[in-house]
LUMVOFI-438031 format. One line per 4 residues: number of its first residue (from 1); their letters; for each residue z, y, x of N, C-alpha, C. Coordinates in pm, 1 decimal, decimal comma, padded with zeros to 6 digits. Last residue first. Example, Ala and Ser with C-alpha at 12.3 -4.5 7.8 and 13.67 -1.06 7.14 Angstrom:
2 = SA = 00708,0/-00225,0/01285,0/00714,0/-00106,0/01367,0/00787,0/00003,0/01290,0 | 00780,0/-00569,0/01319,0/00780,0/-00450,0/01230,0/00780,0/-00330,0/01320,0
This chain:
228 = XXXX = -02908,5/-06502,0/09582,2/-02944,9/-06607,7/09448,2/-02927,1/-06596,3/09369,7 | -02795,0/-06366,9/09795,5/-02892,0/-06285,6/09755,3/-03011,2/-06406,2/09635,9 | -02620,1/-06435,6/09916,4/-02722,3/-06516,9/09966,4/-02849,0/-06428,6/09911,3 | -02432,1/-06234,2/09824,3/-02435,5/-06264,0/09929,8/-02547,1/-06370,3/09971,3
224 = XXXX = -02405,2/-06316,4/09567,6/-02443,5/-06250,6/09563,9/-02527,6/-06229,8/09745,0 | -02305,8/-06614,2/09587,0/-02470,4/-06577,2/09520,9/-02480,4/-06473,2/09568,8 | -02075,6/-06516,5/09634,7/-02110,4/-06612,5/09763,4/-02265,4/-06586,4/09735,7 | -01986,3/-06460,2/09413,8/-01989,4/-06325,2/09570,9/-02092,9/-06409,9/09673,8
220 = XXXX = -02014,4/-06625,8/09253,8/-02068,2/-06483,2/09216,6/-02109,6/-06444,9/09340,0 | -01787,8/-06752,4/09383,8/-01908,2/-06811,8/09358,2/-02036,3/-06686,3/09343,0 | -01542,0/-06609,4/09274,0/-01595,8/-06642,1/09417,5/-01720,8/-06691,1/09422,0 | -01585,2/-06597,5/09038,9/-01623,1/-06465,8/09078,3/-01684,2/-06460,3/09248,5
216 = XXXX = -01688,7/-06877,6/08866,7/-01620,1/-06780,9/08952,3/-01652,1/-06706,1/08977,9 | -01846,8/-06770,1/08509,8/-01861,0/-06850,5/08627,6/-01725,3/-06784,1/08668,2 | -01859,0/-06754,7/08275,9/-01721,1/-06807,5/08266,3/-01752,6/-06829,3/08436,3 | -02042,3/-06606,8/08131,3/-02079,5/-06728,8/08059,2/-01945,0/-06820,5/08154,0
212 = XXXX = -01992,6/-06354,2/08251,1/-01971,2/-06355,1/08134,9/-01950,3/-06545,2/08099,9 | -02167,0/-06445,5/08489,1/-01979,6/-06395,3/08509,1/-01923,7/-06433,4/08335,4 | -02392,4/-06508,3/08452,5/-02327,2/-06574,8/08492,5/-02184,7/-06582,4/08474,1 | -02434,4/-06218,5/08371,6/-02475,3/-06316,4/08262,6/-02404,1/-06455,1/08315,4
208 = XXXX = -02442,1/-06102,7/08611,0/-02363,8/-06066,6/08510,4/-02382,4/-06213,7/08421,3 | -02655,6/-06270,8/08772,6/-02506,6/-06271,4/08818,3/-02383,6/-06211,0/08688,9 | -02871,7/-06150,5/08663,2/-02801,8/-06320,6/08661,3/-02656,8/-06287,8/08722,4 | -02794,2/-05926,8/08695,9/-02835,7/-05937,6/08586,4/-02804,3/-06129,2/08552,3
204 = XXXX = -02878,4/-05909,2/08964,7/-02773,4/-05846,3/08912,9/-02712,7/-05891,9/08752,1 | -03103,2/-06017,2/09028,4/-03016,8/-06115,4/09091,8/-02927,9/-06031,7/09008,5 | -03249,5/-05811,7/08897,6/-03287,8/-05958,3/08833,5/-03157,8/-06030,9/08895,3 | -03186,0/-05565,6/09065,9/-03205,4/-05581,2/08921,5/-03180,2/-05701,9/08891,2
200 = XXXX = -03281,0/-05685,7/09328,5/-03201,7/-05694,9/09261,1/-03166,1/-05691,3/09196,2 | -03603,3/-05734,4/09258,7/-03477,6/-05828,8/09310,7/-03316,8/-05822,5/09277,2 | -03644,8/-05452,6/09210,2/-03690,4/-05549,3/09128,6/-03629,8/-05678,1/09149,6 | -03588,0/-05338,3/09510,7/-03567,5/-05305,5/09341,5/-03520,0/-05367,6/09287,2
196 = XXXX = -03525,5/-05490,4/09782,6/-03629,1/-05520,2/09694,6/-03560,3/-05436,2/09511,1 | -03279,0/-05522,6/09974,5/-03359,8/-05631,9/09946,2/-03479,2/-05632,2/09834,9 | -03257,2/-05258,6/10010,3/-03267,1/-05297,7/10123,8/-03328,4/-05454,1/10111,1 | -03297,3/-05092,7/09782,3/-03409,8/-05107,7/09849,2/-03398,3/-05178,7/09958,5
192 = XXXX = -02977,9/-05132,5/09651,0/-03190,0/-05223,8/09583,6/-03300,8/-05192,6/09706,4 | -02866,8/-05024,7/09840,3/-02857,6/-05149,6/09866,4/-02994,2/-05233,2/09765,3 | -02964,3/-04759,4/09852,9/-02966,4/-04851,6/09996,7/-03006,4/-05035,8/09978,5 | -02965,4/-04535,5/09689,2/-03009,6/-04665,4/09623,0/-03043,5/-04745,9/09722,6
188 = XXXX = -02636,3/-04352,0/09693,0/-02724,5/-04394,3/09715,0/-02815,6/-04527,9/09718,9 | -02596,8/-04171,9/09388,3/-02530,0/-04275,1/09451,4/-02678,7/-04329,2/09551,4 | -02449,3/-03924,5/09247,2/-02558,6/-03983,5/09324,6/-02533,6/-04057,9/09407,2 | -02321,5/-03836,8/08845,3/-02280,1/-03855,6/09044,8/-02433,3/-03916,6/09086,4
184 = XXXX = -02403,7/-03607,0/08688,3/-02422,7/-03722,5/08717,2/-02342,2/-03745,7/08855,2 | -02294,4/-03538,7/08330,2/-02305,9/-03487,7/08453,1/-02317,2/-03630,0/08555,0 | -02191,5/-03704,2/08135,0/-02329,2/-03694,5/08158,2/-02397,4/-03592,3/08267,1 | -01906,2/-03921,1/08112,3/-01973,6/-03802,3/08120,0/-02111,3/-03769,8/08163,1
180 = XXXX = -01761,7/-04085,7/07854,3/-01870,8/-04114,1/07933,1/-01964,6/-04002,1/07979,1 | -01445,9/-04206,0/07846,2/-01516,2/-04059,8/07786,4/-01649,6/-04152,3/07945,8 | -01408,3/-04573,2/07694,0/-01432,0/-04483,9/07812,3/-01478,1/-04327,9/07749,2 | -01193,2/-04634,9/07395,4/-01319,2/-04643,4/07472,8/-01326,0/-04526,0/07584,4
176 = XXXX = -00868,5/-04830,5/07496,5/-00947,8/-04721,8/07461,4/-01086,1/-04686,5/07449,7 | -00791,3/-05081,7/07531,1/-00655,3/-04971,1/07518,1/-00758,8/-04861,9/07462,9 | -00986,2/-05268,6/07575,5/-00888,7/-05312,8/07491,6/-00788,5/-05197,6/07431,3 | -01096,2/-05107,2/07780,6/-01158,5/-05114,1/07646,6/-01102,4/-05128,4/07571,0
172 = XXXX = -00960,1/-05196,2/08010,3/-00933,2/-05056,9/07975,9/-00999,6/-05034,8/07865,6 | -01101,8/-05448,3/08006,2/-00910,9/-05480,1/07999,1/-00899,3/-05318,4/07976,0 | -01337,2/-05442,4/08118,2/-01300,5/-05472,2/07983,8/-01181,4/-05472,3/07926,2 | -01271,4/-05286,1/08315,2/-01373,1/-05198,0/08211,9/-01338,3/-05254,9/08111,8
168 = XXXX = -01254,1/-05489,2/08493,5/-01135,3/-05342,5/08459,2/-01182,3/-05356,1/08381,6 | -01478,6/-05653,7/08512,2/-01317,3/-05656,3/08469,6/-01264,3/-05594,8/08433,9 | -01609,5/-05485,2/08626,4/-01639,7/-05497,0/08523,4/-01524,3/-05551,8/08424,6 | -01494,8/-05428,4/08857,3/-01502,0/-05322,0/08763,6/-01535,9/-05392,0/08642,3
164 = XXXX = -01498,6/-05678,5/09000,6/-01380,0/-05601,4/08955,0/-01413,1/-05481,6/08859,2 | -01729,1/-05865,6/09094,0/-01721,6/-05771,1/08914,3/-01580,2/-05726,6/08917,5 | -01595,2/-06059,0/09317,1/-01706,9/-05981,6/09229,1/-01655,9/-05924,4/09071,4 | -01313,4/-06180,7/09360,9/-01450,3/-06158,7/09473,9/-01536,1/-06057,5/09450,3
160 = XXXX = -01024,3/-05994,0/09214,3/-01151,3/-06099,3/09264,0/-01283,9/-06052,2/09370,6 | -00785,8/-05838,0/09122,5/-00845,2/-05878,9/09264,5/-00968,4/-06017,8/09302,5 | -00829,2/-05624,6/08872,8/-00845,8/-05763,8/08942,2/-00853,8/-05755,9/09039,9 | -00711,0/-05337,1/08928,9/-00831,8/-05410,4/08960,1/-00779,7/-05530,2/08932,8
156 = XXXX = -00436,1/-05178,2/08763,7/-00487,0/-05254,7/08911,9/-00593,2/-05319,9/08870,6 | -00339,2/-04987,2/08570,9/-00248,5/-05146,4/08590,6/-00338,0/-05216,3/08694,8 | -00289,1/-04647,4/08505,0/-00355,3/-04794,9/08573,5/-00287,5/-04905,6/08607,6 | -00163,2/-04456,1/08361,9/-00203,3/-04636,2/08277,0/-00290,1/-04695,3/08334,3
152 = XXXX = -00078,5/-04324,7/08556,4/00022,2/-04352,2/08434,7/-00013,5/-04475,4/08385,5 | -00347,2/-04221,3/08630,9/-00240,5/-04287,9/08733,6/-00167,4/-04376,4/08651,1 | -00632,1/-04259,4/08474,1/-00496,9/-04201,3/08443,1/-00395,2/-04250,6/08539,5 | -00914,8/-04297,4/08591,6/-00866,2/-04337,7/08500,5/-00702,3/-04220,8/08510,6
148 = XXXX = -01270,7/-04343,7/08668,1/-01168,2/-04251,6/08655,4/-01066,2/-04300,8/08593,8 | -01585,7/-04470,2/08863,3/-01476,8/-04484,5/08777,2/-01341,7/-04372,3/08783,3 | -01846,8/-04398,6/08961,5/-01723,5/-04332,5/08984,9/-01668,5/-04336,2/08879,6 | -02024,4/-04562,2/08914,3/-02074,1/-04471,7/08821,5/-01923,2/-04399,2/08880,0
144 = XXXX = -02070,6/-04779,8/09105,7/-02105,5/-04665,7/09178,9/-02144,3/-04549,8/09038,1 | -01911,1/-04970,0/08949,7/-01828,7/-04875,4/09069,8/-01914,3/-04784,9/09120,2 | -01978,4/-04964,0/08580,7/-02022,5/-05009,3/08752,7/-01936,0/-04954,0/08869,3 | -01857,2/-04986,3/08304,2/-01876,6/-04883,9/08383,0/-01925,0/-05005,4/08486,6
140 = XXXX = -01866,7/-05061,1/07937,9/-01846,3/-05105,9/08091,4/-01916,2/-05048,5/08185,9 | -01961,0/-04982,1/07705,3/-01803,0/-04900,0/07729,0/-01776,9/-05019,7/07901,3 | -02216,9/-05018,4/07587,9/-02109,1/-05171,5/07596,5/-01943,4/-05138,0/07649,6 | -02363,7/-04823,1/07569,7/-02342,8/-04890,2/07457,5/-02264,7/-05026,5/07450,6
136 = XXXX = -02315,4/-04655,3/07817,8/-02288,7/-04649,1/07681,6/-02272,9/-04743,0/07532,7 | -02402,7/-04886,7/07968,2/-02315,7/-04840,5/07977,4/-02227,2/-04741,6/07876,6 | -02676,3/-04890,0/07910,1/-02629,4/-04987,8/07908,6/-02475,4/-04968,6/07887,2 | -02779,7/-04596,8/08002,0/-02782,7/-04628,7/07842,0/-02649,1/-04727,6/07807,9
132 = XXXX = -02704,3/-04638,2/08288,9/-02590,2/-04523,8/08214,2/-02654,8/-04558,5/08025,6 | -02911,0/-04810,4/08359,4/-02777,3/-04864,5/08386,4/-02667,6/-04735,5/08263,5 | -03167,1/-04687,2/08262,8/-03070,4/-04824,3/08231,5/-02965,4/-04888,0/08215,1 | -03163,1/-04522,8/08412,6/-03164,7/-04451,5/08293,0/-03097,7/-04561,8/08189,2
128 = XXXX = -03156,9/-04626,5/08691,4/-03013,1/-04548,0/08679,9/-03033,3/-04524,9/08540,8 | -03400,1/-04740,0/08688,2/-03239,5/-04822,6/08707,6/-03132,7/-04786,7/08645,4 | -03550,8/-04524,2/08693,5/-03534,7/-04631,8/08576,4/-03421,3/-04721,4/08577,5 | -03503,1/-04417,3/08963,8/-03444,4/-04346,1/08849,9/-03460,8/-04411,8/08725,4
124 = XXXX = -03621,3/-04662,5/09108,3/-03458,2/-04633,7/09067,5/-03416,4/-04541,4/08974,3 | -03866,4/-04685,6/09093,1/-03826,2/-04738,3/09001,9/-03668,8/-04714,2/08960,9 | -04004,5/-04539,5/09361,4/-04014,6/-04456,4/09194,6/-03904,8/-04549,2/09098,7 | -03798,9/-04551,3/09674,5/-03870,7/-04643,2/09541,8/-03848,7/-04569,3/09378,6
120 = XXXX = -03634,1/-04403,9/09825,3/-03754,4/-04383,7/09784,5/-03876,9/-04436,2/09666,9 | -03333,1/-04233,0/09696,1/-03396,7/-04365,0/09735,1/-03557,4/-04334,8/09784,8 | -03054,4/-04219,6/09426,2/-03116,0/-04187,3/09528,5/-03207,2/-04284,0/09607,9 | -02962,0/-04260,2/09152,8/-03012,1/-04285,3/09249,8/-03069,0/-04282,0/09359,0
116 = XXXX = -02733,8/-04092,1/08900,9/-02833,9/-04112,9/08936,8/-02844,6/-04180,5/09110,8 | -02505,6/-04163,6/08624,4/-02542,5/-04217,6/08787,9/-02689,6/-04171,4/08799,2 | -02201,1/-04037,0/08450,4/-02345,5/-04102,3/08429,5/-02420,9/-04060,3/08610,9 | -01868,2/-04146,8/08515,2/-01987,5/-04017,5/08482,0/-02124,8/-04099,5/08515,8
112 = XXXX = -01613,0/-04235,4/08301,0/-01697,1/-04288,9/08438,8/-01813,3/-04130,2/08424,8 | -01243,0/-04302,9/08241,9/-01448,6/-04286,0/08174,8/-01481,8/-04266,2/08307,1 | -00956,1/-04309,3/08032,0/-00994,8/-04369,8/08126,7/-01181,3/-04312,4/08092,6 | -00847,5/-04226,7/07811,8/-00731,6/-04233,8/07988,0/-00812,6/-04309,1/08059,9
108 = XXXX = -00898,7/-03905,5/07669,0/-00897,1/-04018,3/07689,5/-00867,3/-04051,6/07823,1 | -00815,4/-03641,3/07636,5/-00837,1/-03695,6/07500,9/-00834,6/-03872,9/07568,7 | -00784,1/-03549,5/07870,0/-00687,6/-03470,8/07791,1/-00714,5/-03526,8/07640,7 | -00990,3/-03654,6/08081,5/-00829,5/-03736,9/08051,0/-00734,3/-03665,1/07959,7
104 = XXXX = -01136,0/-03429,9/08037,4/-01215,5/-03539,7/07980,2/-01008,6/-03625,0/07940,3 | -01048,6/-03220,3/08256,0/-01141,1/-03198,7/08029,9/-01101,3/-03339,0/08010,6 | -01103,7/-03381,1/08446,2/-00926,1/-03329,9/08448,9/-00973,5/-03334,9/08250,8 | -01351,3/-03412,2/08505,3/-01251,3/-03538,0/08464,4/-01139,9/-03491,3/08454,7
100 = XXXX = -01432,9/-03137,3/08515,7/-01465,9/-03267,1/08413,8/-01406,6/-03383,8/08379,8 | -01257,9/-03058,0/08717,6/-01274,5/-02990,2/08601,3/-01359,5/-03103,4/08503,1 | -01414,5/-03250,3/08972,6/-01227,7/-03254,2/08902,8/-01244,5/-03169,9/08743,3 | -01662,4/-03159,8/08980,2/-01617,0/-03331,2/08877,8/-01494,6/-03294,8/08848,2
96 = XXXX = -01819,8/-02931,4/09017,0/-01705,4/-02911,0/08927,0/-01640,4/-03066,3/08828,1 | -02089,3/-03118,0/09074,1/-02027,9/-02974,2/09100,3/-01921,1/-02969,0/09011,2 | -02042,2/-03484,4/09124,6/-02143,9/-03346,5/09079,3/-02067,0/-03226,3/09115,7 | -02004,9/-03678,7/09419,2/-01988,1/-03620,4/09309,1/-02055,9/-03466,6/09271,4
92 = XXXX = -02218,4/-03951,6/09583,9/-02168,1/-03784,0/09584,8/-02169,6/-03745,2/09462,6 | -02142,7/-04226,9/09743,4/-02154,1/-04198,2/09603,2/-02130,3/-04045,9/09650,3 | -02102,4/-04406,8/09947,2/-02252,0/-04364,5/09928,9/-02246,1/-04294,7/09817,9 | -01838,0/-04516,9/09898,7/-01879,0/-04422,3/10005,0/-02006,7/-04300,9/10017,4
88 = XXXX = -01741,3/-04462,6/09579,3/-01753,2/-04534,1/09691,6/-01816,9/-04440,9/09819,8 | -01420,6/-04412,4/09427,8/-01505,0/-04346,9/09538,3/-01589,4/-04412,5/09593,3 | -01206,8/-04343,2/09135,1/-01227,9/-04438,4/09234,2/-01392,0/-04408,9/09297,7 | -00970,5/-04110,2/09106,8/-01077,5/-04130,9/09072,9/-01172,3/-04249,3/09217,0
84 = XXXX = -00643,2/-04079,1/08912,2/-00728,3/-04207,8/08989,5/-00893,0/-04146,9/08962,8 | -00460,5/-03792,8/08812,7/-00539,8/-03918,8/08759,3/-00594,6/-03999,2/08887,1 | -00259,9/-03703,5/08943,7/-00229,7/-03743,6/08809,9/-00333,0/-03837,3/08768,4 | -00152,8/-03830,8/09291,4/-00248,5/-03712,3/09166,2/-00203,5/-03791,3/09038,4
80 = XXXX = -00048,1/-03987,2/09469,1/-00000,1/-03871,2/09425,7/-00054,8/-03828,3/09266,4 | -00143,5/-04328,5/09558,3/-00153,0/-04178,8/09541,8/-00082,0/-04107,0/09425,5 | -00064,7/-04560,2/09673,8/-00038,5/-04465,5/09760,8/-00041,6/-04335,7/09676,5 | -00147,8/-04690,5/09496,4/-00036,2/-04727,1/09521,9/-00014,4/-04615,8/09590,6
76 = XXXX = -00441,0/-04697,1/09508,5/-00367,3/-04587,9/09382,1/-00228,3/-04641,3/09440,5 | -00487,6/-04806,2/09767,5/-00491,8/-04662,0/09738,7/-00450,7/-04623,2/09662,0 | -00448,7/-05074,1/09673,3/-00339,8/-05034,2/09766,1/-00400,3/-04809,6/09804,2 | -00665,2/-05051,2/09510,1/-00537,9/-05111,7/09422,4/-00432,8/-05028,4/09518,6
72 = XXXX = -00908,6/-05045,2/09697,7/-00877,4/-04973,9/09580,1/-00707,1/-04954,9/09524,5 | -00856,6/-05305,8/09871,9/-00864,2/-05145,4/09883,4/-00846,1/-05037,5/09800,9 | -00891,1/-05511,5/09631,2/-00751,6/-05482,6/09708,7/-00773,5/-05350,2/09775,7 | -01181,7/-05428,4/09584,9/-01059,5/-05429,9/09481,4/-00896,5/-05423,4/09518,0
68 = XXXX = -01295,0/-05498,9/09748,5/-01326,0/-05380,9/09714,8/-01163,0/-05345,3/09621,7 | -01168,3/-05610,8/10097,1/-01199,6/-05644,6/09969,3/-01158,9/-05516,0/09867,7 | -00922,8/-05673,0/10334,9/-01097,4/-05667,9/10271,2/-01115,9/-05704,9/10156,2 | -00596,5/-05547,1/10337,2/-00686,7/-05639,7/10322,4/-00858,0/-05614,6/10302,1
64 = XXXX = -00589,6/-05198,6/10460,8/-00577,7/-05325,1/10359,2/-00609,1/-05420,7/10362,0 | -00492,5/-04908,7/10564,2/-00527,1/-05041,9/10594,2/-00498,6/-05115,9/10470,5 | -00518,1/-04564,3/10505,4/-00462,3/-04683,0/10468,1/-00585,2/-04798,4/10523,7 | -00544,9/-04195,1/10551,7/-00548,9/-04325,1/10578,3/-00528,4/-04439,7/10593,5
60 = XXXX = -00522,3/-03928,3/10377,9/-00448,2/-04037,8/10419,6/-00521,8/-04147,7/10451,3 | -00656,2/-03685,7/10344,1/-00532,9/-03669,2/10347,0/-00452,5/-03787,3/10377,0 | -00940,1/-03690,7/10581,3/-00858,5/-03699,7/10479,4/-00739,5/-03658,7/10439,8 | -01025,0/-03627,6/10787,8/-01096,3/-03509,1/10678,9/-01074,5/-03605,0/10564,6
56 = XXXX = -00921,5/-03722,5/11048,4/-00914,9/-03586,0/10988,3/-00989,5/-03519,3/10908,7 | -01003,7/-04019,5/10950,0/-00898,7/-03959,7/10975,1/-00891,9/-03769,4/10956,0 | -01234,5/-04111,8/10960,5/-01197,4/-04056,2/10788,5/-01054,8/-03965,8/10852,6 | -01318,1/-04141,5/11234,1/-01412,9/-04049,8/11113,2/-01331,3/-04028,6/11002,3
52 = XXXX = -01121,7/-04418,1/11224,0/-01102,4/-04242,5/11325,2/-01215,6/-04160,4/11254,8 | -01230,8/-04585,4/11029,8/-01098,0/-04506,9/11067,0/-01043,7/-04388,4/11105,8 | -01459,4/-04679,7/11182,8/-01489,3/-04560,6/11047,8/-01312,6/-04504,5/11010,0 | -01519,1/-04779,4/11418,8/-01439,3/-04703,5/11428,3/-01428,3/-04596,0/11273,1
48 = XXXX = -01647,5/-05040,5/11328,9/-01723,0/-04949,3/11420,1/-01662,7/-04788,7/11404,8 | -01486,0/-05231,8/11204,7/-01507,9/-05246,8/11309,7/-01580,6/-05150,4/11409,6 | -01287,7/-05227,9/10904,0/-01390,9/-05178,7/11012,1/-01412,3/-05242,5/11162,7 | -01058,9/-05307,8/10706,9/-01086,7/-05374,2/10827,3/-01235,4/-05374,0/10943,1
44 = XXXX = -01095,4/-05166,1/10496,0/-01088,0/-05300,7/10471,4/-01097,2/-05388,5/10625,0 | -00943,5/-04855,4/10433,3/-01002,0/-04926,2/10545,5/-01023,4/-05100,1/10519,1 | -00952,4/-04603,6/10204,8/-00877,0/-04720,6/10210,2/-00977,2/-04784,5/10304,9 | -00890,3/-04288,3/10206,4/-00932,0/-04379,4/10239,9/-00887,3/-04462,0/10294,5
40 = XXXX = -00767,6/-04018,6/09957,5/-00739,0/-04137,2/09995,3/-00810,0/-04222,7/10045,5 | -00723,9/-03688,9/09905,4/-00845,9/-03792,9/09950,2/-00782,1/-03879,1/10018,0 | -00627,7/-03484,4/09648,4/-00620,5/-03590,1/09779,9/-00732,1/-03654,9/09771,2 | -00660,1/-03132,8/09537,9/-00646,7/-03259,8/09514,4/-00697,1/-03332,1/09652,8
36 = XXXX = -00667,3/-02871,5/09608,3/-00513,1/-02914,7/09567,7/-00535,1/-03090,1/09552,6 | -00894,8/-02736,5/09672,4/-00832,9/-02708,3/09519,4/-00715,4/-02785,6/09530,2 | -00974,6/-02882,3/09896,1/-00925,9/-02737,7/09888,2/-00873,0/-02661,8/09760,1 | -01023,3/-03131,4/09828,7/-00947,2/-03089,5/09862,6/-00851,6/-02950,9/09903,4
32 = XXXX = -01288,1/-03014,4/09681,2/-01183,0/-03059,6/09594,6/-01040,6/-03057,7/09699,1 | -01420,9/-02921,6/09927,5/-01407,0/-02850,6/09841,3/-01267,5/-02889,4/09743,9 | -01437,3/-03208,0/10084,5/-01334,1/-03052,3/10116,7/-01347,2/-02960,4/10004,9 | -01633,3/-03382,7/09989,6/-01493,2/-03388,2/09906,6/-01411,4/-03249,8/09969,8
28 = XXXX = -01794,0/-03379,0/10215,3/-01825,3/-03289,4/10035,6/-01757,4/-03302,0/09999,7 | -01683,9/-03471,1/10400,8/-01701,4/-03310,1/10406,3/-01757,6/-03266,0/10199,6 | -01737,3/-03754,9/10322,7/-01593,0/-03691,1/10284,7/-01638,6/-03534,7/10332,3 | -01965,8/-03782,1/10367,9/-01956,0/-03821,5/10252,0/-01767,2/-03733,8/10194,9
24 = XXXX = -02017,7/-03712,2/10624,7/-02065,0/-03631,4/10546,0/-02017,2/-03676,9/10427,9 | -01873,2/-03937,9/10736,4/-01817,7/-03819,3/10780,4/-01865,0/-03719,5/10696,1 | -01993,6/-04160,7/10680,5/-01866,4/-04109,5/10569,5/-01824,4/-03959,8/10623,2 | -02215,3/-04317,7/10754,5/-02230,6/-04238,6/10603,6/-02106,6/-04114,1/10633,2
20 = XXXX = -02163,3/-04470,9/10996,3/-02306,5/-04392,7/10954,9/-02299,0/-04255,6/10884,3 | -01945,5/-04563,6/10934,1/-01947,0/-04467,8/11040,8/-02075,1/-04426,5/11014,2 | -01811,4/-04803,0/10777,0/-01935,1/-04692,2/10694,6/-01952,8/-04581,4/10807,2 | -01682,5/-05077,9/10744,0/-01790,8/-05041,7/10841,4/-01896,8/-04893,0/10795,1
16 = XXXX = -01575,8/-04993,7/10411,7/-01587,9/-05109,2/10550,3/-01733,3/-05099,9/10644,7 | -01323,6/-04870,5/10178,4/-01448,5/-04840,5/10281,1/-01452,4/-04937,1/10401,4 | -01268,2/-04654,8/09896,2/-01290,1/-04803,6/09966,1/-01406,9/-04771,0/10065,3 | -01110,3/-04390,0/09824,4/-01284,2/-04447,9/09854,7/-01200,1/-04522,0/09925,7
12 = XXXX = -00947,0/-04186,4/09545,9/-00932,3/-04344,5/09642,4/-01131,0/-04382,8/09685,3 | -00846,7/-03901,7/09501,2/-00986,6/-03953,5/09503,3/-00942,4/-04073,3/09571,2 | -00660,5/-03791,4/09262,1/-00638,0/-03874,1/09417,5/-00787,8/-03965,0/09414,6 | -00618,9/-03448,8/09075,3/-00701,2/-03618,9/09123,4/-00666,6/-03632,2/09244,2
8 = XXXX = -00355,2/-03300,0/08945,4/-00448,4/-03334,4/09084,6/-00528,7/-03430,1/09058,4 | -00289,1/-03052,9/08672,6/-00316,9/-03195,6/08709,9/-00392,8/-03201,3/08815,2 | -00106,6/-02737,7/08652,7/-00241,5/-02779,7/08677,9/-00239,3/-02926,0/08728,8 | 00217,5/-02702,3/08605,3/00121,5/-02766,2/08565,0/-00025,9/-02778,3/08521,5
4 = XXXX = 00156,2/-02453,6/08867,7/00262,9/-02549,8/08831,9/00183,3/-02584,9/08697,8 | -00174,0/-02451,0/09076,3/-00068,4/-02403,8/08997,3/00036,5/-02465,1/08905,0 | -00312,7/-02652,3/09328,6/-00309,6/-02573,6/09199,7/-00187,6/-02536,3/09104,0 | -00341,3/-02489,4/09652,4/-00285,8/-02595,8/09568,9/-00292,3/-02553,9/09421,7
């Protein structure tokens, strides 16, 4: 455990139907847990037992409603640590993240770490050089850049259909700009290659530009989901 005032992270991963992924996805978090900090998985209502997989190689297991954002929300409710670092399943953190995001929340209360892709398609590491420029220069993070923030001054996701992060991002802008670290997490690039790179990119991109210009979010999800 770490020493009387050494700060914990409460890693929160959202998670639905992931029995494929998560058993390896949480064995790489034992390290951090072995330094003193939690692992929180939040269940949106599985069906192929990803429950019993997170169970003993977390520190807690929670039910929630479905949905990225209510999973999330009812994990920092639950957690302990000093800061929030939000998880997705497919995402693997770099070597020494707690020590980077512990540095980083000692000037600012909220930042993300820069993304690479995993995959076979040559174009994702252009995705990812895109997505972390983009991201610099607008202080709005993605969920698979492993958002971070401060227990103390999280005030909760939106709970909408789509773009909760992006949401956040803009409501945690208002209070600060993000620390934007350049160590990378790896996220895997499943979901551009499962319908096409270059597809999604373009459906992503309408869909932002949509959100911005005032659409629903429900609507968003429903596009996103048709893949329009």
């Amino acid at each position: 455990m770490p020493g009387a005032g050494v700060e914990r992270l409460s890693i929160v991963v959202p998670v639905l139907n992931e029995a494929g992924i998560l058993a390896q996805s949480l064995l790489a978090l034992a390290p951090l847990r072995g330094r003193g900090h939690e692992v929180i998985v939040v269940d949106g209502g599985s069906r192929d037992g990803t429950p019993a997989i997170a169970a003993p190689l977390a520190d807690r297991v929670l039910a929630a409603p479905r949905g990225r954002a209510r999973q999330m929300n009812a994990g920092a409710a639950a957690a302990t640590g000093d800061v929030l670092l939000f998880l997705h399943a497919d995402t693997e953190l770099p070597r020494a993240a707690d020590e980077a995001i512990l540095n980083a929340a000692k000037t600012r209360s909220w930042g993300r770490f820069d993304v690479a892709i995993d995959g076979a398609s040559p174009l994702l590491p252009v995705v990812a050089f895109f997505m972390n420029q983009r991201s610099r220069l607008t202080g709005v993070a993605t969920g698979d850049q492993a958002i971070f923030v401060r227990r103390a001054g999280f005030t909760g996701f939106p709970e909408i259909a789509l773009m909760e992060d992006v949401a956040f991002c803009k409501a945690m802008k208002r209070r600060s700009p993000p620390a934007c670290l350049r160590s990378r997490v790896r996220t895997s690039g499943r979901r551009w290659e499962r319908r096409g790179v270059l597809r999604t990119v373009f459906l992503m991109w309408r869909l932002r530009l949509a959100y911005f210009l005032g659409a629903a979010p429900e609507e968003l999800a429903r596009r996103y989901a048709e893949g329009r």
